[in-house]
PAZAPA-4460 file (N, C-alpha, C; in steps of 0.05 Angstrom, whole numbers, plus 32768, in hexadecimal, padded with zeros to 4 digits):
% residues 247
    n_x    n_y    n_z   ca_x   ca_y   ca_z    c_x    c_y    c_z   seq   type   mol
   8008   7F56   813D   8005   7F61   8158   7FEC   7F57   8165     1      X     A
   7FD6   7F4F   8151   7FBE   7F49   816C   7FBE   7F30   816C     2      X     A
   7FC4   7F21   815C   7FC8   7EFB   815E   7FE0   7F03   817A     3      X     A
   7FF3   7F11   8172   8004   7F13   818A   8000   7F18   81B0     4      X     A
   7FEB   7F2A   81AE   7FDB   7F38   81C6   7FCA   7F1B   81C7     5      X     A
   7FC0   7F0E   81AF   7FA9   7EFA   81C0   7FB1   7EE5   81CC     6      X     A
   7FC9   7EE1   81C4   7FE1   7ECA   81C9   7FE6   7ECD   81EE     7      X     A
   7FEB   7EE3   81F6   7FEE   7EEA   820D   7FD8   7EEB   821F     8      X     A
   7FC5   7EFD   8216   7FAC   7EFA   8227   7FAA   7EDB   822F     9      X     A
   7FAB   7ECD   821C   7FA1   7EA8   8220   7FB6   7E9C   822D    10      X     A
   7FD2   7EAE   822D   7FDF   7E9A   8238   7FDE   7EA4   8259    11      X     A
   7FD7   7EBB   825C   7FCF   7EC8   827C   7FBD   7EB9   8286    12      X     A
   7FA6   7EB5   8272   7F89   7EAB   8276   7F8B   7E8E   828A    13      X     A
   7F99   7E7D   8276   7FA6   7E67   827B   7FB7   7E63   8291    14      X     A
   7FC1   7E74   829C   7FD6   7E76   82B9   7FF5   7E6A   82AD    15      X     A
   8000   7E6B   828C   8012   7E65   8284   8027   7E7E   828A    16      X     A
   8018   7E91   8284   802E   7EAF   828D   8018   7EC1   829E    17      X     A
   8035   7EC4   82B3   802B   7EDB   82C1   8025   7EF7   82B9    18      X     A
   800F   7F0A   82CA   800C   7F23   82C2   8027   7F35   82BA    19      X     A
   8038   7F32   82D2   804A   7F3D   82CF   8061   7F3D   82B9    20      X     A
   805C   7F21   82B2   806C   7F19   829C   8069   7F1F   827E    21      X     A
   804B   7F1F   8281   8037   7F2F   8265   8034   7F4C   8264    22      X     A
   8038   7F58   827C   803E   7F7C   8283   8054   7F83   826F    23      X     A
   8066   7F70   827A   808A   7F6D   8267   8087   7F65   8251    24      X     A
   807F   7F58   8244   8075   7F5B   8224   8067   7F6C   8218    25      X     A
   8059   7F74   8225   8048   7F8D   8213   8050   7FA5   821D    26      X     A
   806A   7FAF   822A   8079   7FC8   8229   8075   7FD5   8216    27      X     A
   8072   7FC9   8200   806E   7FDF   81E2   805A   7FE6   81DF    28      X     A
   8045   7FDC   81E1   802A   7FE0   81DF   801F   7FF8   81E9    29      X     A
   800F   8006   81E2   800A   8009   81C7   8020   8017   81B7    30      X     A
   8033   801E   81BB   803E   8026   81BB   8061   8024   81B9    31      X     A
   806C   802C   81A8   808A   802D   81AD   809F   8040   81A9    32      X     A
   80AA   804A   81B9   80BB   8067   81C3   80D9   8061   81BB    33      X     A
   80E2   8061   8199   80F7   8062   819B   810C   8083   8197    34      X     A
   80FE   8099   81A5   8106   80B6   81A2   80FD   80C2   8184    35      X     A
   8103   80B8   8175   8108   80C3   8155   80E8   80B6   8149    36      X     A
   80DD   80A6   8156   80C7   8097   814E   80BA   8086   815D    37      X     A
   809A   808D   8163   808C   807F   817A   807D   8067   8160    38      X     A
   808D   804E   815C   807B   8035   814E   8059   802E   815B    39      X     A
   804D   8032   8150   8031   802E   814D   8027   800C   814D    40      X     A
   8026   8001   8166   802E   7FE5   8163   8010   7FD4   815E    41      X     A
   7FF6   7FF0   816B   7FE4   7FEB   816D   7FD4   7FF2   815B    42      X     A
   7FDD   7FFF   8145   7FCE   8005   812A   7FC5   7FEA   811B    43      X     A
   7FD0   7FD3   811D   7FD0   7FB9   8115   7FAE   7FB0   8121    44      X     A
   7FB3   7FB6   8142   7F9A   7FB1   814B   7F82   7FBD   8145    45      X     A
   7F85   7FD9   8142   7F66   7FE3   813C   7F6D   7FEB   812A    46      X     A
   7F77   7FE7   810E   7F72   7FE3   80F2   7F74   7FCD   80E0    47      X     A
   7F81   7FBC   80F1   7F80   7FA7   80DB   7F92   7FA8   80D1    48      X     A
   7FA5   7FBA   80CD   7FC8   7FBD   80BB   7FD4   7FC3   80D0    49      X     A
   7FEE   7FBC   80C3   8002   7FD6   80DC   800D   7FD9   80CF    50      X     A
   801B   7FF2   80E3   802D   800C   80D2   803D   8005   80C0    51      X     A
   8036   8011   80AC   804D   801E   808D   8063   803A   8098    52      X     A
   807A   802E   808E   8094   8039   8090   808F   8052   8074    53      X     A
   808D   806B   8078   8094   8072   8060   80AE   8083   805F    54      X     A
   80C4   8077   8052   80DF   8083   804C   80E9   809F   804A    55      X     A
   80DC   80A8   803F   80F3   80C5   8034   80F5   80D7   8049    56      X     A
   8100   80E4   8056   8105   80F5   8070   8113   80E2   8086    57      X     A
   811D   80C4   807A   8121   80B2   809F   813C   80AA   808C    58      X     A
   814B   80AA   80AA   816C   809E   809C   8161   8083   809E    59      X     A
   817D   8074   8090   817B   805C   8086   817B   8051   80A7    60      X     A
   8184   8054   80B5   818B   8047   80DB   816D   8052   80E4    61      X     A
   8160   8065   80E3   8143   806C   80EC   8136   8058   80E4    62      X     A
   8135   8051   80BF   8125   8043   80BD   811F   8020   80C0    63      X     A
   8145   801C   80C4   8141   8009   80D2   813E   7FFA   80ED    64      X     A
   813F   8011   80FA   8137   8004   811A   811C   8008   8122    65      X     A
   8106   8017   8105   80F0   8014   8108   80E2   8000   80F7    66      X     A
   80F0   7FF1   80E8   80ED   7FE1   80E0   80F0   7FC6   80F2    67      X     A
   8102   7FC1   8101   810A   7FAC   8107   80F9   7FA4   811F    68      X     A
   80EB   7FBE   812F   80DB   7FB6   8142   80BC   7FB1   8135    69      X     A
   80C1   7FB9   8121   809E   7FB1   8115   80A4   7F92   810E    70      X     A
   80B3   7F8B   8107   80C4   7F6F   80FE   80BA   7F54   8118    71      X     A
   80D4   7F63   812C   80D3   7F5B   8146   80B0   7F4E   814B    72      X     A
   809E   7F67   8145   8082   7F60   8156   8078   7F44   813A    73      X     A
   807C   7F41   812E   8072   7F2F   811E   805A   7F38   8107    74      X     A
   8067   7F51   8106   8053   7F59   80EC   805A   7F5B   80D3    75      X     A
   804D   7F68   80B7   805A   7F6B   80A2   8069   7F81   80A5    76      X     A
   807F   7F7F   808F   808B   7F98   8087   8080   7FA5   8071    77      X     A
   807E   7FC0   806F   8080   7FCA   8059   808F   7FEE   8056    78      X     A
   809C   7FF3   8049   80AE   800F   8046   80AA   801F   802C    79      X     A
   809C   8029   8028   8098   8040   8014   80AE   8050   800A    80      X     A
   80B5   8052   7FEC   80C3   8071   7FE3   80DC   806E   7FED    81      X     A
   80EC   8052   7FE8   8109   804C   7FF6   811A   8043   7FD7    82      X     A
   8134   8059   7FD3   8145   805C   7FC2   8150   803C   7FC3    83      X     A
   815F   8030   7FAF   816D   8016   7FAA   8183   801A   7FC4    84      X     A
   8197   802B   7FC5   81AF   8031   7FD1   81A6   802D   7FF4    85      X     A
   8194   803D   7FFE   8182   8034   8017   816E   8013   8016    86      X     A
   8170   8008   8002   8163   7FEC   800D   8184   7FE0   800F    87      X     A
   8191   7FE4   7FFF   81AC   7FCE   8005   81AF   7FD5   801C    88      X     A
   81BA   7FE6   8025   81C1   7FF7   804A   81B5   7FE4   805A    89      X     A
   8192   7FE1   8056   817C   7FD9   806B   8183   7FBA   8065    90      X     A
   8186   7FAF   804B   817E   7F8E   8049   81A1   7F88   805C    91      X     A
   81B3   7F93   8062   81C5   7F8E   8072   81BF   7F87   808B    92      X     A
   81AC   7F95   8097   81A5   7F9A   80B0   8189   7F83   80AE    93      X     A
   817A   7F86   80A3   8164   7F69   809F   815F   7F5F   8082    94      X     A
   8171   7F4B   8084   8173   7F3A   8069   815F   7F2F   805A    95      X     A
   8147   7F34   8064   8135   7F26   8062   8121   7F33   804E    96      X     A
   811B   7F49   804D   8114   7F5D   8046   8116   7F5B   8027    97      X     A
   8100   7F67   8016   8103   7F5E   7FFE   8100   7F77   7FE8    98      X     A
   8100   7F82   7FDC   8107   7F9C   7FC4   80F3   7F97   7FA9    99      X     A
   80E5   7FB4   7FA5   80DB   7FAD   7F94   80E3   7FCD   7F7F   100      X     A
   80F3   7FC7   7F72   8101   7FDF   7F67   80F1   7FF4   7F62   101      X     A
   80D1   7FF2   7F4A   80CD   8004   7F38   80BA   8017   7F49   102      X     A
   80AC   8004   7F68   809C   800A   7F77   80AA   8016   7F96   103      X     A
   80CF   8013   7F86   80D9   801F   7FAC   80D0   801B   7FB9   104      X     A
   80C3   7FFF   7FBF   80B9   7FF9   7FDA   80CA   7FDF   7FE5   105      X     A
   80D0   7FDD   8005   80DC   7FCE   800F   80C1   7FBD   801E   106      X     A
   80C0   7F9E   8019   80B1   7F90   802E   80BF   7F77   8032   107      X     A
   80AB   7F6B   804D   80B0   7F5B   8050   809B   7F4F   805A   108      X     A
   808D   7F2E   8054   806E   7F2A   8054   8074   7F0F   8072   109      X     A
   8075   7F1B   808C   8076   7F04   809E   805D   7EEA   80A7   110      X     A
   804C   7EF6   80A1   8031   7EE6   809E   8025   7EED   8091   111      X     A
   8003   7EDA   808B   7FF6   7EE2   8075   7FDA   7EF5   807B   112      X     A
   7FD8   7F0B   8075   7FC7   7F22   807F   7FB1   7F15   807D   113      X     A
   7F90   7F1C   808B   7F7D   7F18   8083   7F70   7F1F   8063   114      X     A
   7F68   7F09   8056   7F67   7F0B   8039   7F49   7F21   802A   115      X     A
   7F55   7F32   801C   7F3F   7F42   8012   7F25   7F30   8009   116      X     A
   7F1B   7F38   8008   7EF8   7F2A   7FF3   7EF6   7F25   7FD3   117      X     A
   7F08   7F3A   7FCE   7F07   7F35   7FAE   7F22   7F4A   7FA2   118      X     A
   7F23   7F46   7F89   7F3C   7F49   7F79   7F40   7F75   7F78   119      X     A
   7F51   7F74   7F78   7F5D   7F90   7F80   7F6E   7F9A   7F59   120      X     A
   7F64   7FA3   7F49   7F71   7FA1   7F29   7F7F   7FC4   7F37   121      X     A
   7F9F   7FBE   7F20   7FB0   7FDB   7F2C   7FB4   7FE3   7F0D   122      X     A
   7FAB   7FF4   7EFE   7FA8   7FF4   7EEA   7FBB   801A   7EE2   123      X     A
   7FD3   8010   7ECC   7FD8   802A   7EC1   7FD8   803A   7EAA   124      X     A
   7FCD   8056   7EA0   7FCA   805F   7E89   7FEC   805C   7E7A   125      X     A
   7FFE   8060   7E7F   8016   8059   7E71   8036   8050   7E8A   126      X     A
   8037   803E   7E70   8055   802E   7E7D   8066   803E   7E95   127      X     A
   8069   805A   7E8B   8074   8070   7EA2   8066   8071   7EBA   128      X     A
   8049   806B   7EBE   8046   806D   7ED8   8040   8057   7EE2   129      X     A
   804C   8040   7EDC   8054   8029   7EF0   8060   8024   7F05   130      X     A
   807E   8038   7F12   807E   8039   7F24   806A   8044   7F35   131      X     A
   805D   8056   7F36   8042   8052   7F4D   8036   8042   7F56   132      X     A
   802A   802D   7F38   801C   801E   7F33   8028   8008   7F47   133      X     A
   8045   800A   7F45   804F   7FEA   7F54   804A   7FF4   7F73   134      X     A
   804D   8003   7F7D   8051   800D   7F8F   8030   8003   7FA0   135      X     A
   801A   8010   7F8D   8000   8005   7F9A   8001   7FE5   7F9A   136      X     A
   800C   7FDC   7F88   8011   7FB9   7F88   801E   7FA9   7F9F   137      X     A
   8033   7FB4   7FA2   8038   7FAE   7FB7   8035   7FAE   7FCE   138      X     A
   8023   7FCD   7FDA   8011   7FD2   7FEF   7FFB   7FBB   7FF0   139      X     A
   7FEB   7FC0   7FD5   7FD1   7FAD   7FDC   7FD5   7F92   7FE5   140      X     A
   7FF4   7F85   7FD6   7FF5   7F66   7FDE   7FF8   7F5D   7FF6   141      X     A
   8012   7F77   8002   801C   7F6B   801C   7FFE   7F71   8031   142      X     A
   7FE9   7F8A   802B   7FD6   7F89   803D   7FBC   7F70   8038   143      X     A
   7FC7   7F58   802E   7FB8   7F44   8025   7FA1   7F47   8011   144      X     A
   7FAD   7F4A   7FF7   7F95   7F4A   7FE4   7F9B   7F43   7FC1   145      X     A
   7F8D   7F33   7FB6   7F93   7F2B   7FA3   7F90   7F43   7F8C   146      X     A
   7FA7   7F43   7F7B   7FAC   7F5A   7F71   7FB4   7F4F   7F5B   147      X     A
   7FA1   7F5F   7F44   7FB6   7F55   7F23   7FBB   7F74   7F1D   148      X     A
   7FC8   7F71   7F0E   7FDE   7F8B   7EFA   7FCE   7F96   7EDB   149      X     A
   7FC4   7FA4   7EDE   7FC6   7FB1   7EB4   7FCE   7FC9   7EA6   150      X     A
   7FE5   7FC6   7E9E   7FF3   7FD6   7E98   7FF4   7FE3   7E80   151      X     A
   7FF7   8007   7E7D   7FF6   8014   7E61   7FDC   800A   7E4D   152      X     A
   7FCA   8019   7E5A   7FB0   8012   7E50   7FA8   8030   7E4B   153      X     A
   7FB1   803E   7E46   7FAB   805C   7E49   7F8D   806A   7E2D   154      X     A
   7F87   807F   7E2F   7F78   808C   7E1C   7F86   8091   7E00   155      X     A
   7FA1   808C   7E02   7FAD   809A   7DE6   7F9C   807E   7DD4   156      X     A
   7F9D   8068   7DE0   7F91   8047   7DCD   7F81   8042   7DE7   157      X     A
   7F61   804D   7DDE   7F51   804E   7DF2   7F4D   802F   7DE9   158      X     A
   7F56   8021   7DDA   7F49   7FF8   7DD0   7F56   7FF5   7DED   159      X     A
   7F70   7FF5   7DF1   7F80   7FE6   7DFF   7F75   7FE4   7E1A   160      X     A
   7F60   7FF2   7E27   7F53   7FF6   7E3A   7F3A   7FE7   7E3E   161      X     A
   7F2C   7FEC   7E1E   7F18   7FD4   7E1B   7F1C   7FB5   7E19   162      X     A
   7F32   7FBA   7E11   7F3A   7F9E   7E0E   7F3E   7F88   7E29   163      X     A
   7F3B   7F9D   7E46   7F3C   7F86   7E5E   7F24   7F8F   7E65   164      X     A
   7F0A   7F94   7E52   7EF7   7F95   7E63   7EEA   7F80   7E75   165      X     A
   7EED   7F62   7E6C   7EE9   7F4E   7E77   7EF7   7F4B   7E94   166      X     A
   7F12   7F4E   7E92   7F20   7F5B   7EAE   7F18   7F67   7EC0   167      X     A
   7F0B   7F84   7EB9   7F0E   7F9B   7ECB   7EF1   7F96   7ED5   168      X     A
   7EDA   7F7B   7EC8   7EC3   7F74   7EDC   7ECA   7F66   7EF0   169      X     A
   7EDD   7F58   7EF3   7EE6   7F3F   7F03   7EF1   7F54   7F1E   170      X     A
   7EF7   7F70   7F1E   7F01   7F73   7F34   7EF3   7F81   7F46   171      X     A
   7EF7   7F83   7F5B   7EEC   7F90   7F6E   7EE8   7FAB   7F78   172      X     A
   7F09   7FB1   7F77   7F07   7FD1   7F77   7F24   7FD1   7F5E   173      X     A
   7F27   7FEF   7F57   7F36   7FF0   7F41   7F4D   800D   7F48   174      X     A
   7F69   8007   7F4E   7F71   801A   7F4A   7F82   8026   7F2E   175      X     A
   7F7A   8041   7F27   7F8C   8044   7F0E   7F98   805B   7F1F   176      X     A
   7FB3   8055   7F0B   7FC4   8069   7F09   7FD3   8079   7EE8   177      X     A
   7FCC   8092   7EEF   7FD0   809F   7ECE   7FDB   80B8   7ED7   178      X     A
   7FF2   80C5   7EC3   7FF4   80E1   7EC7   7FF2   80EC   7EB4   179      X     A
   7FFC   80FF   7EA3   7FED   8116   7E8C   7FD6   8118   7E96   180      X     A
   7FC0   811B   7E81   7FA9   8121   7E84   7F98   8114   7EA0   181      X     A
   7F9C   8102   7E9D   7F91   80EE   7EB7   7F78   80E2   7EA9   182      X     A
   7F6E   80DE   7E9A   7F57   80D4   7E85   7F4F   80B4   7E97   183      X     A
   7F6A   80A3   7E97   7F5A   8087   7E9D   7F45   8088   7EB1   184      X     A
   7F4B   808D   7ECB   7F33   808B   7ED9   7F1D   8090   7ED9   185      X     A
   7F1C   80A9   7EC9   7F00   80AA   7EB8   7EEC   8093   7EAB   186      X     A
   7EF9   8090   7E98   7EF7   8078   7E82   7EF8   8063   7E90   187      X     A
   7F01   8054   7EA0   7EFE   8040   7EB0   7EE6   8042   7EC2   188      X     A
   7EE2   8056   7ED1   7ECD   805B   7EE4   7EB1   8053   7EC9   189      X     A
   7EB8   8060   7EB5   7E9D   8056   7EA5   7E98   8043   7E9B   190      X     A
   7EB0   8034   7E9E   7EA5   8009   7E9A   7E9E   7FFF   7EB3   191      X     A
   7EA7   8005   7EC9   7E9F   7FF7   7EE1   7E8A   8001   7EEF   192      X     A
   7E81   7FF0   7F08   7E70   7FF5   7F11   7E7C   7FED   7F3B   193      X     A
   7E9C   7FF6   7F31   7E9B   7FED   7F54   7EB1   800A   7F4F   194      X     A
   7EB4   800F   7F66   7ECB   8021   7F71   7EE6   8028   7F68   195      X     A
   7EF2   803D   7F61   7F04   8045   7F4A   7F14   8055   7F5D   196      X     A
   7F33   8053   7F6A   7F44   805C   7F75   7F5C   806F   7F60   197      X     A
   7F50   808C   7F5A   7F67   8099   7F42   7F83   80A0   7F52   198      X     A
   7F92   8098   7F41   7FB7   80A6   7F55   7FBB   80AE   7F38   199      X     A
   7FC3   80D0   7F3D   7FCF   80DE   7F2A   7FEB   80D8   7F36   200      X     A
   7FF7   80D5   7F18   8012   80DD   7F18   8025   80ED   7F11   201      X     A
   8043   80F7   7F17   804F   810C   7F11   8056   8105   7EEA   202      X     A
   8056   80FC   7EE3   8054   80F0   7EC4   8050   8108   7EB0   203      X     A
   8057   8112   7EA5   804A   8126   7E8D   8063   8135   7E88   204      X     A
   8054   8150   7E74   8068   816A   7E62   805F   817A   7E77   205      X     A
   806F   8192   7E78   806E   81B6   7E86   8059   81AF   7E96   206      X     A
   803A   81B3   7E83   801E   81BB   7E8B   8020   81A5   7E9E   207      X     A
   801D   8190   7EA0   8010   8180   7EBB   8016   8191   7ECB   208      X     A
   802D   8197   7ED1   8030   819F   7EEB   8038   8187   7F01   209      X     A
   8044   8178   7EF4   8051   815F   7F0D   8036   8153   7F12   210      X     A
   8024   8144   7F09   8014   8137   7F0F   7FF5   8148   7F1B   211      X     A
   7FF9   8169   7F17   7FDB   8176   7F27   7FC9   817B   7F0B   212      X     A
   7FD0   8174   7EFF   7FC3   8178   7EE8   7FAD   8160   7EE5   213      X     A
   7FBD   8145   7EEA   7FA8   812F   7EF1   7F9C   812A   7F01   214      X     A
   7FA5   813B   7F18   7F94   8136   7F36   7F7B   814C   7F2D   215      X     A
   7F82   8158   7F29   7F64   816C   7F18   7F53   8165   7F18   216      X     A
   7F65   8155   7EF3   7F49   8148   7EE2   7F41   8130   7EF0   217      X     A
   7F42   811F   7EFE   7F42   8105   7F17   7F2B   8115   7F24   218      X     A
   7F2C   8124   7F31   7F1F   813C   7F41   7F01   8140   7F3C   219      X     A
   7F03   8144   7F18   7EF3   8151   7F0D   7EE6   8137   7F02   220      X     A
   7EE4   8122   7F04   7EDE   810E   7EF1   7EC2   8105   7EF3   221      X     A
   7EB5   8105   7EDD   7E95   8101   7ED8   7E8E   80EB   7EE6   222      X     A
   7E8E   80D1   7EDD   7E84   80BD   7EEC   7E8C   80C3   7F0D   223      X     A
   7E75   80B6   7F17   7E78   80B5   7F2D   7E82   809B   7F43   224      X     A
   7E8D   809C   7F54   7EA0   8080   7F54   7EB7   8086   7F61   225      X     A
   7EC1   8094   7F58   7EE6   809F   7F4D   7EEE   80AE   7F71   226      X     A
   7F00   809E   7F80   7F07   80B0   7F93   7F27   80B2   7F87   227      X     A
   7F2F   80CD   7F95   7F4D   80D9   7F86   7F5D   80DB   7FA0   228      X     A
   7F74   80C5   7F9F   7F89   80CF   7FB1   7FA8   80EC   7FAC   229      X     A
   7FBA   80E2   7FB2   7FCD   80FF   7FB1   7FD8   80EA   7F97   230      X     A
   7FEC   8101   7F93   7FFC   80FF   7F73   800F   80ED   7F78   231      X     A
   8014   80CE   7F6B   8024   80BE   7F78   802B   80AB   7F89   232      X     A
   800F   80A9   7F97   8004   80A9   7FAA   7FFC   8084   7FA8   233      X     A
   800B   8074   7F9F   8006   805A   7F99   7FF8   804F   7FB9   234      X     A
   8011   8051   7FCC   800B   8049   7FE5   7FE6   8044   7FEB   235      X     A
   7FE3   806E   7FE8   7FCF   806F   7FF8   7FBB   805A   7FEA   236      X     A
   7FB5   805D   7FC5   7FA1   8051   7FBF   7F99   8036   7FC6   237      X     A
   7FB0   8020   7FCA   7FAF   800A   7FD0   7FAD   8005   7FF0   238      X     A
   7FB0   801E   7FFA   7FA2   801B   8021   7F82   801F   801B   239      X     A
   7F72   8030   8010   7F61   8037   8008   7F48   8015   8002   240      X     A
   7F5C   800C   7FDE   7F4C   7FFB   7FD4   7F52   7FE0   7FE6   241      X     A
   7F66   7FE0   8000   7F66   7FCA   800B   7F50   7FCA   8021   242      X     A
   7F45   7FDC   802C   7F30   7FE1   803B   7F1C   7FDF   8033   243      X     A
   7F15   7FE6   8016   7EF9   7FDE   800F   7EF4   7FC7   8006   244      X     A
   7F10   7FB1   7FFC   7F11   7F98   7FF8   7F0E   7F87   8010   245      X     A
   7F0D   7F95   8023   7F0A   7F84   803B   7EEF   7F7E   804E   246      X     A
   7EE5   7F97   8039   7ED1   7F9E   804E   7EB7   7F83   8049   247      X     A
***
């Protein structure tokens, strides 16, 4: 949207298009009124991203005619927390569109974002909480940022954690994701020395309590470093560590 707006300004500037004709293109701006949903066309502009779709509460037709105008303006896609049975529905309607099962996320990457500064590590205490894990993966990439994966590194084989210590210097900011106890981000925050994004997850027996058990101990965690998003919460961490990768 703002390569798009500068496109116009220059071409007004230039006497290629009229005012009136550039009035008529930016009808949406800032703004777009389709009843059920005002698209945020100008969030792109004064943040640097634009709007994330997030799924659960929008019919499959909501979410795609808010999709298709974010499309339309020439930005990325991206759709949060979308069942298999609702991407087939949507990849009908824009084929283009691509699925990433374990992370339920729908994107689609139309240009290449402004590139982070340094490496973004998405790191999980066990195999089960990978779908989150993908979920921040896929956020951080499409918001332009180089991203590696380390997976099931948990406290039960506190080695397996030491074992990428060489890794976890190379990166910049670090998101983990753990549920039970919530221990990794701890233990991680105390090898590094840059910024530690914790996402509890719903993962565990009875006592967690669906993931509040880790948002707790995340909460409560000694080193200092450690900011704590919601339970699950892949999205937010990787909006988070893509901002400070940028900065």
């Amino acid at each position: 949207m703002k390569s798009q707006l500068e496109e116009i300004l220059n071409k007004v500037h230039k006497g290629k298009l009229s005012p009136k004709d550039a009035l008529q293109t930016l009808k949406d701006y800032p703004y777009q009124d389709l009843n059920f949903a005002k698209i945020d066309h100008q969030r792109e502009v004064m943040k640097g991203l634009p709007e994330i779709i997030y799924g659960p509460g929008k019919t499959d037709s909501q979410i795609v005619s808010i999709a298709q105008e974010i499309i339309k303006k020439g930005s990325n896609l991206l759709i949060t927390k979308v069942e298999k049975p609702s991407y087939e529905k949507i990849r009908k309607k824009i084929p283009r569109v691509l699925y990433n099962p374990q992370a339920k996320a729908i994107y689609l990457k139309q240009k290449k974002p402004p590139q982070g500064k340094g490496k973004i590590m998405v790191m999980t205490a066990g195999t089960s909480d990978i779908p989150v894990a993908e979920e921040a993966y896929v956020t951080a990439d499409i918001l332009g940022n180089e991203v590696e994966k380390i997976y099931d590194v948990g406290v039960a084989g506190l080695h397996r954690v030491l074992g990428e210590y060489e890794k976890i210097q190379q990166a910049r900011v670090i998101i983990v994701v753990a549920g039970m106890e919530g221990a990794l981000p701890s233990v991680v925050a105390g090898l590094a020395k840059i910024p530690i994004i914790a996402v509890p997850t719903s993962v565990g027996y009875g006592a967690s309590f669906k993931g509040i058990a880790a948002l707790l101990a995340m909460l409560n965690s000694c080193p200092g470093g450690v900011a704590v998003v919601n339970i699950d919460n892949g999205f937010g961490a990787a909006y988070l560590a893509s901002l400070i990768n940028h900065l």
